[in-house]
VEXDREN-2710 file (C-alpha; in Angstrom, 1 decimal):
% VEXDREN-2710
k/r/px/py/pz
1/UNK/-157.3/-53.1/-6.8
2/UNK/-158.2/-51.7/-4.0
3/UNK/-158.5/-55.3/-2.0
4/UNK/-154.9/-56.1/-2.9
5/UNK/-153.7/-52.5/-2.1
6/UNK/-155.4/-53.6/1.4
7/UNK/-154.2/-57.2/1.8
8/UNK/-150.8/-55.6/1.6
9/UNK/-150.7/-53.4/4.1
10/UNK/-149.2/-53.4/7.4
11/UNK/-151.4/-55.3/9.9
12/UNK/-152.3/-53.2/13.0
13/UNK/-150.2/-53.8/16.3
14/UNK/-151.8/-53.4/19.2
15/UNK/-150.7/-50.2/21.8
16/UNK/-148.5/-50.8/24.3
17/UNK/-149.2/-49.7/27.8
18/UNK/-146.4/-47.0/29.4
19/UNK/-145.4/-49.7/31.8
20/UNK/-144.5/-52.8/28.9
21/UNK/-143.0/-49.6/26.9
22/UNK/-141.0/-48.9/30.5
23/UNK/-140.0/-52.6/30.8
24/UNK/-138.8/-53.3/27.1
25/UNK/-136.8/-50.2/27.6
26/UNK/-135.1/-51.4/30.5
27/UNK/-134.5/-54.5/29.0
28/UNK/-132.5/-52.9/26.1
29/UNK/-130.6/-50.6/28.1
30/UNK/-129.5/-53.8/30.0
31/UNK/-128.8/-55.5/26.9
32/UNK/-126.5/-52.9/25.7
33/UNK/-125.0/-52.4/28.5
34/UNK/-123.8/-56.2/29.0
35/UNK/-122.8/-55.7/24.8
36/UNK/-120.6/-52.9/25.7
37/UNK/-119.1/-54.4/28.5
38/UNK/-118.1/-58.0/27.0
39/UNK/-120.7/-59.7/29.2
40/UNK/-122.0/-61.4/25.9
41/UNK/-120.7/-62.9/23.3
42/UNK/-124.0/-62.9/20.7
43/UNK/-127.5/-62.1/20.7
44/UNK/-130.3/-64.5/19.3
45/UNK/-133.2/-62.0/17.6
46/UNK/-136.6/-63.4/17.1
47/UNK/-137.8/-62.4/13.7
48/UNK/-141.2/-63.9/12.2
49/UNK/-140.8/-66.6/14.4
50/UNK/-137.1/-67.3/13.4
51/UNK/-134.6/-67.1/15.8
52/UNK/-130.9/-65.8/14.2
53/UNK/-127.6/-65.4/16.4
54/UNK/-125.8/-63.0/15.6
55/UNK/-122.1/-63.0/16.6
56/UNK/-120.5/-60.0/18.5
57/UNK/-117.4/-58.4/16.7
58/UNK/-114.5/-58.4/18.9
59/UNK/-116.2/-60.3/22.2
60/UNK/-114.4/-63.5/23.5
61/UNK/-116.1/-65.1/26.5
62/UNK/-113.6/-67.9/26.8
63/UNK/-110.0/-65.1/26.9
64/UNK/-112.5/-62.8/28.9
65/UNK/-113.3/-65.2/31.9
66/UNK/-109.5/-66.3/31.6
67/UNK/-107.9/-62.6/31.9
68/UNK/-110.8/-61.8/35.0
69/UNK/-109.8/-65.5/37.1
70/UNK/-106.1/-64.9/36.9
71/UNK/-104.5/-64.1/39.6
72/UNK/-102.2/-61.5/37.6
73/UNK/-103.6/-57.9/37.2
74/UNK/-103.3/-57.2/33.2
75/UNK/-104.5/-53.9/31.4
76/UNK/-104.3/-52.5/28.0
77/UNK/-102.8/-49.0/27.8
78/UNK/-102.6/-46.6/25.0
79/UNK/-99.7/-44.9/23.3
80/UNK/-100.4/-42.0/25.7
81/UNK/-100.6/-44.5/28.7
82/UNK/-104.0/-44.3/29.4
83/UNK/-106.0/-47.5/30.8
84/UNK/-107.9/-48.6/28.2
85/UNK/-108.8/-51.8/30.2
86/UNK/-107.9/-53.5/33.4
87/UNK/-109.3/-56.9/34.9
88/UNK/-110.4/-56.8/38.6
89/UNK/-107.4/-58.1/40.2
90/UNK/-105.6/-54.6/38.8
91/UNK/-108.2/-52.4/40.2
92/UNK/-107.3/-54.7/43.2
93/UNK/-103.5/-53.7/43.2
94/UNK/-104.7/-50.1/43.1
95/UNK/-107.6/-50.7/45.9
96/UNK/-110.1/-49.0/43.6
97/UNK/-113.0/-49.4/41.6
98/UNK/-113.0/-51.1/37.6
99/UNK/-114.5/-48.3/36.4
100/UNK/-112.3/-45.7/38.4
101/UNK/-109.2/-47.1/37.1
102/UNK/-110.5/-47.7/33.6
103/UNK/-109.7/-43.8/31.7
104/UNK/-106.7/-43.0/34.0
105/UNK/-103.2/-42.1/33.2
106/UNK/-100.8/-45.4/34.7
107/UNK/-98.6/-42.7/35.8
108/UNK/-101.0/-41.6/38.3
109/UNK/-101.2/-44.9/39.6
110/UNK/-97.7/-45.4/40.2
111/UNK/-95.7/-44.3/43.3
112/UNK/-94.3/-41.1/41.6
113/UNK/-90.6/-41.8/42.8
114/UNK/-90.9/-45.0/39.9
115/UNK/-92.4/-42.6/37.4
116/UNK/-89.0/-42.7/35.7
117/UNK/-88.6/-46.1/36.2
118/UNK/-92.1/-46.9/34.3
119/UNK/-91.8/-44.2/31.5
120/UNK/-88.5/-45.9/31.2
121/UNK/-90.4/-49.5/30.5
122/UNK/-93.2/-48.2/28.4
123/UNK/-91.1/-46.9/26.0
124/UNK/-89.3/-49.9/25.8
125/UNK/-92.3/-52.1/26.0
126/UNK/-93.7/-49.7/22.5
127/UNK/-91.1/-51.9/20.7
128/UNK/-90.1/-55.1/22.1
129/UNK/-90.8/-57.5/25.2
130/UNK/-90.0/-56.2/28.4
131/UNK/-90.0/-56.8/32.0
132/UNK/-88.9/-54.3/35.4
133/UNK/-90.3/-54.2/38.9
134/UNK/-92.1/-50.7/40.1
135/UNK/-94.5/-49.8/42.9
136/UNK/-98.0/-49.5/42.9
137/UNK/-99.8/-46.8/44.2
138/UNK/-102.6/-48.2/46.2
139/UNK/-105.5/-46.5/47.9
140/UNK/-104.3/-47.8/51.0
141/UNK/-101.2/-45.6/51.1
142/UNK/-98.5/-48.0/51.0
143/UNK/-96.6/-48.9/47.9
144/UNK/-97.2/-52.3/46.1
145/UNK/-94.8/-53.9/44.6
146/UNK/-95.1/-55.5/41.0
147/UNK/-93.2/-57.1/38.8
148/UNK/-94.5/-56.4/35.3
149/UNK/-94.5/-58.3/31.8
150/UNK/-94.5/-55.9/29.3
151/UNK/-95.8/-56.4/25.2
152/UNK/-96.8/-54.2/22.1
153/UNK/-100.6/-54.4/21.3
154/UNK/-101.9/-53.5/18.0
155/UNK/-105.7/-52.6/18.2
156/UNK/-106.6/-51.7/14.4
157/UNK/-104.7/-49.1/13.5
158/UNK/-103.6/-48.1/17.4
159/UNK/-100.7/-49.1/19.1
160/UNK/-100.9/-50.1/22.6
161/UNK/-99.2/-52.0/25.5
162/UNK/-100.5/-55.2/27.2
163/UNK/-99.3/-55.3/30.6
164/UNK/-99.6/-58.4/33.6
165/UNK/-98.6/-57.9/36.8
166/UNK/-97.8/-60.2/39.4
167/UNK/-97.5/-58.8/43.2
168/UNK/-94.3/-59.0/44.9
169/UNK/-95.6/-58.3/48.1
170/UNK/-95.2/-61.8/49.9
171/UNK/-91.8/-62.7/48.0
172/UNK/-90.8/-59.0/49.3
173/UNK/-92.0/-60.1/52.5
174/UNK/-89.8/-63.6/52.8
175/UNK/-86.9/-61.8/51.6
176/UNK/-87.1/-59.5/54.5
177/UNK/-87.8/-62.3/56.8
178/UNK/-84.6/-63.7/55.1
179/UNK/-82.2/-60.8/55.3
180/UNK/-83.5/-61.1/59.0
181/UNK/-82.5/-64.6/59.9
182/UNK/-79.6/-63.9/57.9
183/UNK/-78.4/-61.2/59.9
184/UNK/-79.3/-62.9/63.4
185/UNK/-77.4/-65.9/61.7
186/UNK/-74.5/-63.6/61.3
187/UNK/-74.8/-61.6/64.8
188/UNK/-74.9/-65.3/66.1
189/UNK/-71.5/-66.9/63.8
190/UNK/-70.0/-63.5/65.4
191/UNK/-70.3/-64.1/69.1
192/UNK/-69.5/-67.7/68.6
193/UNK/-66.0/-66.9/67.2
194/UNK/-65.9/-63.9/69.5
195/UNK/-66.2/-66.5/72.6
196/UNK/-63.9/-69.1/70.7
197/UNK/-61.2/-66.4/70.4
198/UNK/-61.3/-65.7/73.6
199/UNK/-61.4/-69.0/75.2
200/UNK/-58.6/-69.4/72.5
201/UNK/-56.5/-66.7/74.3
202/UNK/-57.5/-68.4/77.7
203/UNK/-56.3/-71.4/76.8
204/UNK/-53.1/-70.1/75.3
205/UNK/-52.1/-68.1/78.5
206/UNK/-53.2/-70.7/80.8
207/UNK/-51.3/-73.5/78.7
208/UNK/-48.0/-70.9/78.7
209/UNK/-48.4/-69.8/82.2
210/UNK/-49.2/-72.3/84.8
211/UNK/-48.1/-75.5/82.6
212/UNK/-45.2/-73.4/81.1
213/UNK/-43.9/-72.6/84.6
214/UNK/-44.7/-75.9/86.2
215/UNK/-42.4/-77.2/84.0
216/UNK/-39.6/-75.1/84.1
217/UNK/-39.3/-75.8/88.2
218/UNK/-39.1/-79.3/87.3
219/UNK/-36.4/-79.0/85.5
220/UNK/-34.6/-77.1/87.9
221/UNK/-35.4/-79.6/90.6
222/UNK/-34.1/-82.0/88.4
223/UNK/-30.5/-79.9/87.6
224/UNK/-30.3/-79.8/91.8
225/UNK/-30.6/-83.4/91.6
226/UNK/-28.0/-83.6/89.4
227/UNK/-25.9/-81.7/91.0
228/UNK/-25.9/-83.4/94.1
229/UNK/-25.7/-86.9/92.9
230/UNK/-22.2/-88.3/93.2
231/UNK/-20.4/-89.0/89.4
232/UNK/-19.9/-92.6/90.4
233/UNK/-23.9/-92.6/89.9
234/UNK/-24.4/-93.0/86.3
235/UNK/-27.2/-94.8/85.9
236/UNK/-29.2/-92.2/88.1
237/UNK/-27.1/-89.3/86.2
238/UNK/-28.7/-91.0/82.5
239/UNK/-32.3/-91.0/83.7
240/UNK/-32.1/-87.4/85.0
241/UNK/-31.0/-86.1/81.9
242/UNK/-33.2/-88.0/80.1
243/UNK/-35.9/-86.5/82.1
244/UNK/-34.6/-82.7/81.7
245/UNK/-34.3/-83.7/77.6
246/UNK/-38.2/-84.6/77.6
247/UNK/-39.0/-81.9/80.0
248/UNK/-37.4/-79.5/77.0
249/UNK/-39.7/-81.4/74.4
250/UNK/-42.9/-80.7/76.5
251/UNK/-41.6/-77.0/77.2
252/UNK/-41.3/-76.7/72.9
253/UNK/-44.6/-78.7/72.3
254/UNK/-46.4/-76.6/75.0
255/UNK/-45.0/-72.9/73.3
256/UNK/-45.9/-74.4/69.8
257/UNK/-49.9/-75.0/71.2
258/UNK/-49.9/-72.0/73.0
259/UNK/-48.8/-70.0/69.7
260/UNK/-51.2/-72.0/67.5
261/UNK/-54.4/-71.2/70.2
262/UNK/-53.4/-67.7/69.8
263/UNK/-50.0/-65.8/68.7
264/UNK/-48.9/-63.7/71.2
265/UNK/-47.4/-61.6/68.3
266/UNK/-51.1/-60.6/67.2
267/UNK/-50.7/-58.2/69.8
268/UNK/-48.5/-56.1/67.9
269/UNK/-50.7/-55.4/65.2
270/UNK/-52.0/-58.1/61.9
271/UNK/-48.8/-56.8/60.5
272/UNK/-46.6/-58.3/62.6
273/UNK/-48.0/-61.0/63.3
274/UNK/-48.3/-62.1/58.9
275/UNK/-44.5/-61.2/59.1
276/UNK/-44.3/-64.1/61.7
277/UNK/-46.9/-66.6/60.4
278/UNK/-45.0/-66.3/57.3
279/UNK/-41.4/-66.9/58.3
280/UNK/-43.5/-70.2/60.2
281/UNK/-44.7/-71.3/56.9
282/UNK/-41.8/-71.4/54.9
283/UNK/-40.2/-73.3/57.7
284/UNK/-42.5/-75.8/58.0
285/UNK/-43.7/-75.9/53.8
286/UNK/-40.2/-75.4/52.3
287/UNK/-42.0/-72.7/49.9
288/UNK/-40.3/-69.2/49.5
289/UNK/-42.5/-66.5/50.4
290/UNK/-42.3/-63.2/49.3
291/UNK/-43.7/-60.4/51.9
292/UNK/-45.2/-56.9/50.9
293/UNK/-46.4/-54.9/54.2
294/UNK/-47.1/-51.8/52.6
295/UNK/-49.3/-50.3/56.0
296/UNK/-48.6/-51.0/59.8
297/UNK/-52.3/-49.9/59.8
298/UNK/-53.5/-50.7/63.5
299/UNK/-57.1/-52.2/63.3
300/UNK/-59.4/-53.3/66.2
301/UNK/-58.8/-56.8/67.8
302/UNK/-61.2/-58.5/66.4
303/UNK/-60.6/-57.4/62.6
304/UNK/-56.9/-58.3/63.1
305/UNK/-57.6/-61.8/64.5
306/UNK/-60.3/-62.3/61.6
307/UNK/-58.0/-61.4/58.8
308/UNK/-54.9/-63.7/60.7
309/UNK/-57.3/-66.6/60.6
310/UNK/-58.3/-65.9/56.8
311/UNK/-54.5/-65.8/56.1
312/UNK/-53.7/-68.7/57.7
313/UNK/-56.8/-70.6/56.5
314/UNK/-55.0/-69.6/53.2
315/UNK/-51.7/-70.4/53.8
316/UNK/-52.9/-74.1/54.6
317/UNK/-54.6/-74.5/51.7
318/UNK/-51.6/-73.4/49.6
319/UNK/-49.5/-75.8/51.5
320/UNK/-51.9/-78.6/51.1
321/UNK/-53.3/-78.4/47.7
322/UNK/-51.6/-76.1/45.6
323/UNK/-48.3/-77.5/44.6
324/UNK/-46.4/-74.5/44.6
325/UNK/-43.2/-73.2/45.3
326/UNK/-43.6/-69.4/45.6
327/UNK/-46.1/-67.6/47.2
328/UNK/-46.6/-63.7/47.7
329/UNK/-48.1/-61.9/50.2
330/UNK/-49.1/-58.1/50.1
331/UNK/-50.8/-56.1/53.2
332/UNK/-51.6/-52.8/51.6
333/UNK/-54.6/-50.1/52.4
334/UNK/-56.4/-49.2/49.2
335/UNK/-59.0/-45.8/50.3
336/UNK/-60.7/-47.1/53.2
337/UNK/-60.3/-50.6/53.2
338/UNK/-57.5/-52.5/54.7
339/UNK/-56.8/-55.2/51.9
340/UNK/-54.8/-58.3/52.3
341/UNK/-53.5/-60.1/49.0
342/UNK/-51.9/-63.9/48.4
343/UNK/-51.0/-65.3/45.5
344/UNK/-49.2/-68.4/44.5
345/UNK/-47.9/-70.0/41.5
346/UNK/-49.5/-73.6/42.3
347/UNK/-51.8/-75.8/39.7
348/UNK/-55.1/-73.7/40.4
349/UNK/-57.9/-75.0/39.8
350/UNK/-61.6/-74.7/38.5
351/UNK/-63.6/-71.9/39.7
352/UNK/-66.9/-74.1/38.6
353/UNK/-65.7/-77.2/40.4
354/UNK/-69.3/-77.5/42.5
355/UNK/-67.4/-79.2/45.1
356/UNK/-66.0/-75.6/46.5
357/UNK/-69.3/-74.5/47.2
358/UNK/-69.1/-77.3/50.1
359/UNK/-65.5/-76.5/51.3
360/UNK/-65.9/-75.4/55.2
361/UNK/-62.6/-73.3/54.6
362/UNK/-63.4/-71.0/52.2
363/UNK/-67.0/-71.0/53.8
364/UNK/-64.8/-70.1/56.9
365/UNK/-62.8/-67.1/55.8
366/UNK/-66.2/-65.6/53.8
367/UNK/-67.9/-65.6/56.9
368/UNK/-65.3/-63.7/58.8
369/UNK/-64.8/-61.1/56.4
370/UNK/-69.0/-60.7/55.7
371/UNK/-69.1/-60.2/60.1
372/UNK/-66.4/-57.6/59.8
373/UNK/-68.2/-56.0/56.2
374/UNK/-65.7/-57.5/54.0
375/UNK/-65.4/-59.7/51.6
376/UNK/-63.2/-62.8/50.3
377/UNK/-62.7/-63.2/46.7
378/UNK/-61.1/-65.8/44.8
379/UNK/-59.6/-66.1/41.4
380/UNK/-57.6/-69.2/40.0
381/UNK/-57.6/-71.1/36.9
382/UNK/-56.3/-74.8/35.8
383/UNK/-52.1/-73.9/35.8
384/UNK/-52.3/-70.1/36.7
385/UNK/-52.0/-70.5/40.4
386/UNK/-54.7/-68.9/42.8
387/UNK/-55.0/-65.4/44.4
388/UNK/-56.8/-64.7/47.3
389/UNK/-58.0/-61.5/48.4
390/UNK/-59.7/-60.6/51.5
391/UNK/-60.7/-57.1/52.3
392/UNK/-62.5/-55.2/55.0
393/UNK/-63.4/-51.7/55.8
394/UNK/-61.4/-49.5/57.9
395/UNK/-63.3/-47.1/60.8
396/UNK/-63.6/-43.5/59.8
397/UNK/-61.3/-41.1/61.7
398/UNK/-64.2/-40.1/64.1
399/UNK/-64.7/-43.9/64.9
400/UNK/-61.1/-44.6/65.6
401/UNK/-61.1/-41.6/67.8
402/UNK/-58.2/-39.2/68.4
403/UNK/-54.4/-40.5/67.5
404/UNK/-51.7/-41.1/70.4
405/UNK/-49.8/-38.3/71.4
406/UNK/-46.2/-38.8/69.8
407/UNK/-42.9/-38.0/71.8
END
C-alpha cells in the first residue's frame, strides 16, 4: 500500500537557479505582452511532450498587418470618443507616439476650430455611413487636413466608430498651386484684352482720323475738278463723279470699321452705347428689340467695354442661331451689382449639349465677367428661347471716390 501510495506521487523537479527563474520570467512577460498587443495570433504549449496550439480569441494577423501597411490612418473610437485603437500611420497624422494617442479623447486631437465640425460627424457616423473633411492637430503645429470615412462598430455589447483617414495635404497643396496658375492665367487673359482694347481704340481713331480726313480732301479736290472742267467734258465729268461716289463708299466702310474696333459712343457710358448697339442690330437682323435701361450707372472703362463686348457677343449669337424675332434687353442695378439681362424668344437649346462646353463665345464672355468678378449665366431650353445674364460688381462708394459737383 504503501509502495503504490509512493509510485503515485509527484516525481521531484529539480530547483531552479534565481537566474533560469529570472529568464523564464522574462520570457512570459514578453509573451504576454506580444498576446496583449495582437503580435500573435496563437501559442503552441508543450505538455508531456505534446505540443497543442491554442488559438487566440479576437487576434487576426492577416486584417492586422493589412490595417498597419495602409497608407490610411484608421482607429476605433468609443461612444464617448475615446481612441480605443489607432494604426501607426494615425499616430503619424498626429506626429505622436501609438501609445500616446491610444486612450485620448479625438477631440483633443482635432484643431479645436473643427470641433463642431467632428462632433457633428460622430454623431452621425453612431448611425449610419458618413464622410466630412476636418483638420488634424499635429504635434508639429500646423493643421492636417483629412478627409474621413466614417462607420458604426459593434464590439460585443459596445458601440463604437471605425474611422480611416486619408491626408489631404498634397491634393490641398495642387489645388493651391491651381487657384495660383489659375489666377496668373486670369491676371494674364486681363492684360491681353486690356492691350487689345486699346490697340482696338488705336486703330479706330487712327482709321477715322488720318484715313477719314485723307479722304475727305480727296473729295474736295475732286469737286474743284469738277468745277472747273468745261460741261462739254462729259466723259471726264462721269469719271469724277464716279470717283467722289466710291470715295463716299470708302468714307461709310471706313466709319463702319472704326465703330466696330471701338464705338466712340462707349464713351458716354455702357448705357448709351447698348441703346446704340441695339438700334444697329435690329437694322441689320430685322428682329424687334425691346430696351429696358433702368440705371445710367457710370462704371470704370474697362467694366463698360467688358460688359459691351458680352452684349454684343450675345447679340450675335441670337442673330446667328436663335431664330427669333423678339429680343429684350434690360440694364438694371440690383444691390451692388450692375446686372445686364437678354432674353429672346428663339428655339433654345440643350443646356447638356457637350458641344457648348467648346464654344470660344460663351468661353469669351465668362472670362470677361470672371476678370471683372462677375459672372455669365445662361438658361434656355429646347422652344423656350434663351436668357443671358451677365453680372458684375459695382465699387463701393469709397472706391468710386467723391461724386461731381452738380450745377
Amino acid at each position: 500500500m504503501a509502495d503504490r501510495k509512493k509510485n503515485r506521487s509527484p516525481q521531484k523537479q529539480p530547483a531552479l537557479s534565481r537566474r533560469e527563474l529570472v529568464t523564464r520570467l522574462s520570457e512570459a512577460e514578453e509573451n504576454l505582452r506580444a498576446i496583449r498587443s495582437g503580435e500573435v495570433d496563437a501559442i503552441v504549449v508543450n505538455r508531456q511532450g505534446e505540443e497543442k496550439v491554442f488559438t487566440l480569441r479576437g487576434a487576426d494577423h492577416t486584417y492586422r498587418v493589412f490595417v498597419e501597411r495602409m497608407n490610411e490612418g484608421a482607429a476605433v473610437l468609443s461612444s464617448d470618443h475615446t481612441v480605443l485603437h489607432c494604426n501607426g500611420r494615425f499616430a503619424r497624422f498626429l506626429g505622436a507616439r501609438l501609445q500616446s494617442v491610444i486612450g485620448s479623447s479625438m477631440l483633443d486631437l482635432v484643431w479645436p476650430d473643427d470641433h463642431p465640425k467632428l462632433d457633428a460627424l460622430l454623431r452621425r457616423a453612431a448611425r449610419r455611413n458618413c464622410r466630412g473633411e476636418i483638420r488634424l492637430q499635429s504635434r508639429t503645429g500646423a493643421p492636417l487636413s483629412v478627409h474621413l470615412s466614417l462607420n458604426p462598430l459593434r464590439l460585443d455589447s459596445t458601440r463604437a466608430v471605425c474611422l480611416i483617414a486619408s491626408d489631404l495635404s498634397e491634393t490641398k497643396r495642387a489645388e493651391q498651386e491651381l487657384r495660383a496658375s489659375s489666377e496668373q492665367l486670369r491676371n494674364l487673359t486681363a492684360h491681353l484684352q486690356s492691350v487689345r482694347e486699346e490697340e482696338r481704340a488705336r486703330i479706330s481713331r487712327e482709321v477715322h482720323d488720318e484715313l477719314g480726313q485723307s479722304l475727305t480732301a480727296v473729295k474736295m479736290d475732286l469737286a474743284w475738278l469738277a468745277g472747273r472742267l468745261p460741261q462739254r467734258d462729259g466723259p471726264m465729268l462721269k469719271r469724277i463723279r464716279s470717283t467722289q461716289q466710291l470715295a463716299d463708299s470708302i468714307i461709310r466702310s471706313i466709319r463702319r470699321i472704326s465703330t466696330e474696333l471701338r464705338p466712340a459712343v462707349l464713351d458716354l457710358g455702357l448705357a448709351a452705347a447698348v441703346e446704340w448697339q441695339v438700334q444697329e442690330f435690329e437694322a441689320r437682323s430685322g428682329i424687334r428689340c425691346k430696351v429696358r435701361l433702368l440705371t445710367r450707372q457710370v462704371v470704370a472703362s474697362n467694366a463698360s467695354t467688358a460688359m459691351f463686348r458680352i452684349f454684343q457677343e450675345t447679340l450675335t449669337n441670337v442673330a446667328r442661331h436663335a431664330k427669333a424675332t423678339r429680343a429684350e434687353v434690360v440694364l438694371q442695378k440690383q444691390r451692388d451689382r450692375l446686372v445686364l439681362l437678354i432674353h429672346d424668344n428663339g428655339r433654345g437649346f440643350d443646356q447638356a449639349d457637350p458641344s457648348l462646353s467648346k464654344s470660344l463665345g460663351l468661353l469669351g464672355m465668362r472670362e470677361r465677367a470672371a476678370i471683372l468678378g462677375g459672372r455669365v449665366s445662361i438658361s434656355s431650353a429646347p422652344g423656350k428661347g434663351t436668357t443671358v445674364t451677365a453680372s458684375i460688381p459695382l465699387p463701393s462708394p469709397e472706391e468710386s471716390g467723391p461724386m461731381p459737383a452738380t450745377t
